[in-house]
C-alpha positions in Angstrom: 103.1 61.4 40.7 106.0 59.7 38.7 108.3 62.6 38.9 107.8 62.2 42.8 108.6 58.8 42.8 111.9 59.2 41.0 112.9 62.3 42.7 112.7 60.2 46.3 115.4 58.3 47.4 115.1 55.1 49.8 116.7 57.2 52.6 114.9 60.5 52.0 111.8 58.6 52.0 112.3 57.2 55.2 113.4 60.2 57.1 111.2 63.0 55.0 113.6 64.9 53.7 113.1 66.0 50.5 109.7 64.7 50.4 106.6 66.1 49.4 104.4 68.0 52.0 101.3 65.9 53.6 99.2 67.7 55.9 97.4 66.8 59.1 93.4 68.0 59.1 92.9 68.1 63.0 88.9 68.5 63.1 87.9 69.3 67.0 84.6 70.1 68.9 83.8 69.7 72.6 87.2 67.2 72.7 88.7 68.6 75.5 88.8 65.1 77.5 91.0 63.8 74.0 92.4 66.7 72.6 95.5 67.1 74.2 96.4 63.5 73.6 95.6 63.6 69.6 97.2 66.7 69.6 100.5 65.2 71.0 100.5 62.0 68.7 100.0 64.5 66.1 103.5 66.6 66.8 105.2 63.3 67.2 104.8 61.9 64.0 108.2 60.8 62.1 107.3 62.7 58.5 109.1 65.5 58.7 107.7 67.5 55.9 104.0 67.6 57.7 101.1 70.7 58.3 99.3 70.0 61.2 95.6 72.0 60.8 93.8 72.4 63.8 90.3 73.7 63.1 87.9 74.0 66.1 83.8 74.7 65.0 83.8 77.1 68.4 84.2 74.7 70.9 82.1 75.6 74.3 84.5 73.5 76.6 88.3 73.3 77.1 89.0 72.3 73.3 90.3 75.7 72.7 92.6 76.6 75.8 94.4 73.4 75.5 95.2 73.5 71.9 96.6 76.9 72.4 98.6 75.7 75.2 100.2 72.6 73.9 100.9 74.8 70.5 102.6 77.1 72.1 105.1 75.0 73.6 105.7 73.2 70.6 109.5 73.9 69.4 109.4 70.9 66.6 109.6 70.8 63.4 106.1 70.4 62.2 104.1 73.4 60.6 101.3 74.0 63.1 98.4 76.3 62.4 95.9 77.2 64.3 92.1 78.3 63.3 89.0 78.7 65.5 85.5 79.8 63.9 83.4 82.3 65.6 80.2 80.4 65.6 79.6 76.3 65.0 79.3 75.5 61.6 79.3 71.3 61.5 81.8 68.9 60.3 82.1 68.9 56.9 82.4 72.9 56.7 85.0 72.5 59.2 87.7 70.0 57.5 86.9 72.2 54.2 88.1 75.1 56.3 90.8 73.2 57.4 91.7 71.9 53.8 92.0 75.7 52.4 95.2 76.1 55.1 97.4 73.7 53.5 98.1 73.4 50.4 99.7 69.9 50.9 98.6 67.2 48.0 98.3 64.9 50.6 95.8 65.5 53.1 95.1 62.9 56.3 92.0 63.3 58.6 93.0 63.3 62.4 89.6 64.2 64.9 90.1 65.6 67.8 89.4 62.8 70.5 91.4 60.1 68.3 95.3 59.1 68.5 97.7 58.5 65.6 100.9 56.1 66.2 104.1 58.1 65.6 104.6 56.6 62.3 101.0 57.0 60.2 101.9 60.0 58.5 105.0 57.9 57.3 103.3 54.6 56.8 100.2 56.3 54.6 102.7 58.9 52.4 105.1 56.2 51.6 102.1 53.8 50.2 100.9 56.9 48.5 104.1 57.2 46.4 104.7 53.7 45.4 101.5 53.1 44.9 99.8 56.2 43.2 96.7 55.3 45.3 94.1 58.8 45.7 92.9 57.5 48.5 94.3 55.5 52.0 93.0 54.1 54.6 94.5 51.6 57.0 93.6 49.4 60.1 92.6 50.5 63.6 92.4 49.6 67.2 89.1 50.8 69.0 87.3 51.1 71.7 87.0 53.9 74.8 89.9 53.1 76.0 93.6 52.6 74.1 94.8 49.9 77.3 91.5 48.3 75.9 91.3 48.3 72.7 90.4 46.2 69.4 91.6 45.7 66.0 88.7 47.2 64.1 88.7 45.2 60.7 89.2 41.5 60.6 92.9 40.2 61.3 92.6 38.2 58.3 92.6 41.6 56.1 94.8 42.2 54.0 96.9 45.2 52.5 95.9 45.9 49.0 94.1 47.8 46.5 90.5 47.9 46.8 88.9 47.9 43.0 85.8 50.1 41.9 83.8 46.9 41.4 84.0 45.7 45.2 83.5 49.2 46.5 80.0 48.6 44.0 79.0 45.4 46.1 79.1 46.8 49.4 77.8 49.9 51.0 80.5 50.3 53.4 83.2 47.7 55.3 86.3 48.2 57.6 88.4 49.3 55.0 86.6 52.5 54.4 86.8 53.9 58.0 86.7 57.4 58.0 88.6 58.5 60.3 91.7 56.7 58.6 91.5 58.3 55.6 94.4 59.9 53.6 93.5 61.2 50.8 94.6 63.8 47.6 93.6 67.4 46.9 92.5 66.4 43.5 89.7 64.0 44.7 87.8 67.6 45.7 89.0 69.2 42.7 87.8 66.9 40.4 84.1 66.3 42.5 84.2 69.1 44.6 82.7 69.5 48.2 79.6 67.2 49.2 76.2 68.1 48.4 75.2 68.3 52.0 71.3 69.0 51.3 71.7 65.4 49.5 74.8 64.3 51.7 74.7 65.3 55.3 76.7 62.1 56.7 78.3 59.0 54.6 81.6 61.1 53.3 83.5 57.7 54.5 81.0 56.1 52.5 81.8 58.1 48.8 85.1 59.2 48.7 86.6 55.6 48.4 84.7 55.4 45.3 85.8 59.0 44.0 89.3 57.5 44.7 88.8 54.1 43.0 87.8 56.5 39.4 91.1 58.3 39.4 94.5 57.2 40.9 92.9 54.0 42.8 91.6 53.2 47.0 94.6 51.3 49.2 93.6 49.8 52.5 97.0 49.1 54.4 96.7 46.5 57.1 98.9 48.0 60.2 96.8 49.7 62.6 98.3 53.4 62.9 95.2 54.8 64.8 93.2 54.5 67.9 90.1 55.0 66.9 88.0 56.3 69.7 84.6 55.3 70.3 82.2 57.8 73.1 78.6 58.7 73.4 79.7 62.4 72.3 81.1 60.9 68.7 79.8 61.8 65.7 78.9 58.0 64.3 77.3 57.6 67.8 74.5 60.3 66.8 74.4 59.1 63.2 73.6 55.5 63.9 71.3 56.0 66.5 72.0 53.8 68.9 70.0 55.4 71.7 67.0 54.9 70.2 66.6 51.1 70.5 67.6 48.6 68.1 64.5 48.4 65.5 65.8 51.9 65.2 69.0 51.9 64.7 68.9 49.1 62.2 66.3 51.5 59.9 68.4 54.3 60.7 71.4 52.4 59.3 70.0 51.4 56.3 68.7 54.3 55.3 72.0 56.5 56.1 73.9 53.3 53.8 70.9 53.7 51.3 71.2 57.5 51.0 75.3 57.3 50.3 74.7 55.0 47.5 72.4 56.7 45.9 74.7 59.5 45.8 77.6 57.1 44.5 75.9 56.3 41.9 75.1 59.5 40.4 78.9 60.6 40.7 79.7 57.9 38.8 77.3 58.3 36.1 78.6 62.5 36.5 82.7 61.0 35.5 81.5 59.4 33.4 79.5 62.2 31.3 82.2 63.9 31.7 85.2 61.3 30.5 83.5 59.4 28.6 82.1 56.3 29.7 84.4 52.6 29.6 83.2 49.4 30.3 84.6 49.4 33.5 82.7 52.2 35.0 79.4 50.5 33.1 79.5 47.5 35.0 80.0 49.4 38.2 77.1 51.0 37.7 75.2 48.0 37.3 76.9 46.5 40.1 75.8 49.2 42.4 72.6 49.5 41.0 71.9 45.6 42.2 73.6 46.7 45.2 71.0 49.8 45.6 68.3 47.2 45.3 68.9 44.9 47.9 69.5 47.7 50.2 66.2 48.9 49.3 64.8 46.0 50.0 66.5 45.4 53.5 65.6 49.3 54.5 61.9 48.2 53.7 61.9 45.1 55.8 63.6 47.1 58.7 60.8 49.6 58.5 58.3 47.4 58.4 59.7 45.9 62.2 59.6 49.2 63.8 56.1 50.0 62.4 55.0 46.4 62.8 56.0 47.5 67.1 53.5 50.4 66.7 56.6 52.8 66.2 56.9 55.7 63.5 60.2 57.6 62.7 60.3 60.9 61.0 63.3 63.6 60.7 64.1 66.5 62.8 67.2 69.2 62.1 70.0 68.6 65.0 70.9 71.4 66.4 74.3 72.8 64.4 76.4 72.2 67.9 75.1 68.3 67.6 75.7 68.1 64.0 79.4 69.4 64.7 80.4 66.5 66.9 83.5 64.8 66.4 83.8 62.1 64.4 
């Protein structure tokens, strides 16, 4: 990271030239309402040096036919490459997909039915070399409608460093919005993919803290995303928010409960294998506290729905569900 930061100049930072190659991960399923839209704010960004991925998990609607179309008009100067799988294979094995067609150190998520401002790519790769962050996310607007919408975290955020002990008091805030995130290669390489069977949702939820171990987590307050929100999303059918609110508040807790669970054994895993430091002991016994209140407020939630006469249990989504965009 140091020998990219002196081989940059102000000006070829600015424009791209010369810099190093960040890649767009374009996730879609069933986005054919949004897709041509994202797809467009995604040619237009101003870092010259980009990959834009598109990866669709078999798409049963228009998804696929206007991808193709828009591509190939496209006479820019952006990489674009295409992939669509044969059969629906969920999220997560889609953007891994998409990861192994780039092999950009830099690596933004951009789904299907959401919007980047012309300048993100710029914005995120330029706090990624002065700051030597592994991780970025920034501010959004949001809502199901861009003429409508809202900043997503507070206005009185700030840009900054987030630090591995306030990721370990919090399951998840605004700053660690998914769908923002850039992020480096080496956060997989070093922790490779999610355990899914342990893991199926709550990426948004670890990989700040994977950051936060090794080069550091950025939040950047300027909102270079519209973040969309629709019943067909993916947090949508995570939450869920159809089934009531005694529901979706158990449902919540537990999906917050699961990811930091899973937290803290990767942090107990770096540090078996670099040694553990003071710092990533008192994490641990941060989050551990953390664990147990959450524990605590997934038991109380419970004990509403079943105090209404009401019972929850799992059932397997179909695959085509589980794909949904983000």
């Amino acid at each position: 990271m140091d020998r990219i930061r002196t081989a940059i100049d102000g000006e070829a930072l600015r424009s791209g030239g010369g810099a190093p190659r960040v890649a767009m991960l374009m996730t879609t399923f069933r986005h054919g309402a949004f897709v041509g839209e994202a797809l467009r704010a995604a040619l237009a960004q101003t870092w010259s040096a980009l990959d834009i991925v598109v990866s669709d998990d078999c798409s049963d609607d228009q998804t696929w036919s206007i991808v193709t179309d828009i591509a190939g008009r496209y006479t820019g100067p952006h990489r674009l490459v295409l992939m669509r799988h044969g059969q629906n294979g969920g999220a997560a094995k889609n953007l891994l997909a998409a990861m192994e067609r780039t092999d950009a150190a830099l690596l933004l998520l951009a789904h299907g039915d959401d919007i980047s401002m012309p300048n993100r790519v710029q914005r995120v790769a330029e706090t990624w070399i002065a700051t030597g962050a592994s991780l970025i996310s920034h501010q959004a607007i949001s809502g199901p409608d861009p003429a409508e919408a809202q900043p997503f975290a507070a206005e009185g955020s700030r840009s900054g460093p987030v630090s591995l002990a306030a990721l370990c008091r919090h399951s998840w805030t605004p700053h660690m919005l998914g769908a923002t995130f850039g992020f480096e290669r080496r956060i997989f390489d070093e922790f490779g993919p999610f355990d899914r069977a342990r893991l199926p949702r709550g990426g948004d939820h670890v990989l700040p803290t994977r950051a936060a171990l090794l080069g550091g987590f950025y939040y950047l307050h300027e909102p270079l995303m519209f973040w969309r929100r629709h019943p067909g999303q993916m947090t949508h059918h995570t939450a869920d928010f159809a089934g009531g609110g005694l529901s979706h508040a158990e449902t919540w807790k537990a999906y917050d409960l699961n990811a930091l669970l899973y937290r803290l054994d990767e942090i107990r895993g770096f540090a078996g294998r670099h040694g553990s430091t003071p710092l990533l002991a008192q994490a641990e016994r941060t989050l551990i506290a953390t664990i147990a209140k959450h524990v605590r407020d997934w038991s109380v939630a419970r004990g509403a729905l079943e105090s209404q006469g009401q019972t929850l249990r799992f059932e397997r989504r179909q695959q085509q569900v589980q794909g949904a965009g983000a």
